[in-house]
C-alpha positions in Angstrom: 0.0 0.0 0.0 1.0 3.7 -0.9 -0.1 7.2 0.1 0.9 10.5 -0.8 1.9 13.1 1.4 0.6 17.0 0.8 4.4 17.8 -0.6 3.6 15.1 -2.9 6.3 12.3 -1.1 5.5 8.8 -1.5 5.3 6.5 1.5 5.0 2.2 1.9 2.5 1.7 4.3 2.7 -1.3 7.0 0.2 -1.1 9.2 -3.6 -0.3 9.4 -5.2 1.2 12.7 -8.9 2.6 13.2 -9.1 4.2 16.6 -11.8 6.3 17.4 -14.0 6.1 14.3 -10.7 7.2 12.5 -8.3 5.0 10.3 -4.5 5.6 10.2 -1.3 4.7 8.8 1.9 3.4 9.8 4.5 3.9 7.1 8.3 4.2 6.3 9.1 7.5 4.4 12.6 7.2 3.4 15.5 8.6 5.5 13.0 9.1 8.4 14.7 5.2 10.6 11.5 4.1 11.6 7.8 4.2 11.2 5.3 7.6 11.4 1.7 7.8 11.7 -0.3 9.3 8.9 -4.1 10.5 9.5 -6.1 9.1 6.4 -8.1 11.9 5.8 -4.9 13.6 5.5 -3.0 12.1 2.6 -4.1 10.1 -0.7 -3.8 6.7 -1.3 -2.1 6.1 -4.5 -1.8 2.0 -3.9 -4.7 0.5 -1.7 -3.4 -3.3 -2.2 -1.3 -4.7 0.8 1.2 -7.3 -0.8 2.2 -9.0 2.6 1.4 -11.4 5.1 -0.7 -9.4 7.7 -1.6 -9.9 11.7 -4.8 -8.6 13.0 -5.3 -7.1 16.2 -7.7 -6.5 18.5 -8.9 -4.2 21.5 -11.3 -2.0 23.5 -9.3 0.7 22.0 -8.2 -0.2 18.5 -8.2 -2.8 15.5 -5.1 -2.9 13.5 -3.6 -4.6 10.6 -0.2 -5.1 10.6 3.0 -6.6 8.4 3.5 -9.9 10.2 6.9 -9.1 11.3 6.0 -6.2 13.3 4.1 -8.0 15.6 6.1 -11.8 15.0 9.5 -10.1 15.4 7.9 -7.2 18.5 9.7 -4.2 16.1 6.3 -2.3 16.0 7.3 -0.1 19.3 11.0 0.1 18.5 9.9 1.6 15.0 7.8 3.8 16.2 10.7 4.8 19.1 13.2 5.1 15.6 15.4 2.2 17.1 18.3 1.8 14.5 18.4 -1.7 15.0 14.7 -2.5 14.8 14.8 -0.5 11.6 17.8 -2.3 9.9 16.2 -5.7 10.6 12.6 -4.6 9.2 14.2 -3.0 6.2 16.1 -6.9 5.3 12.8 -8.4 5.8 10.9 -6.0 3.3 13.9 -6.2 0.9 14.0 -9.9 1.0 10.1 -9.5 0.6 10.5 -7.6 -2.5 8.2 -4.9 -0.6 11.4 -1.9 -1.1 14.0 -1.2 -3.3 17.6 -2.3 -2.6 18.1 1.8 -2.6 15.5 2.5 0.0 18.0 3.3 2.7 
């Protein structure tokens, strides 16, 4: 899945959340070492298709969709904490996935 930023960047997306009646988005601009959380209403999906194993979770709060290794591998809090080693080993799997470029830092 991909969205598009205002500026008009690009971003993967890994993970689905709707909280509150709202639906956001965990993706990986590039440069940025970890995940960031887009608003939906915010930016426009360019890609709606998610090409990857998913997880879903469930609870009072929140229902998510996730890449499995986020929640398999427990990198979904070091992501979103920009843990360079959490972000190294998610970027392997999604480039052995096929799911970035061998460029995408």
């Amino acid at each position: 899945m991909k969205i598009q930023e205002s500026d008009g960047s690009i971003v993967d997306i890994f993970a689905i959340y709707w909280f509150d009646d709202e639906t956001y988005f965990y993706g990986m601009p590039i440069n940025y070492g970890g995940l960031q959380t887009y608003k939906a209403d915010e930016v426009k999906i360019i890609d709606n298709q998610l090409d990857f194993k998913t997880v879903f979770f469930s609870n009072d709060d929140a229902k998510s969709v996730h890449h499995w290794a986020l929640i398999e591998e427990s990198l979904l809090d070091d992501l979103l904490e920009l843990d360079e080693t959490a972000y190294k080993r998610f970027l392997e799997i999604l480039k052995s996935e096929g799911q970035l470029d061998d460029n995408f830092y």
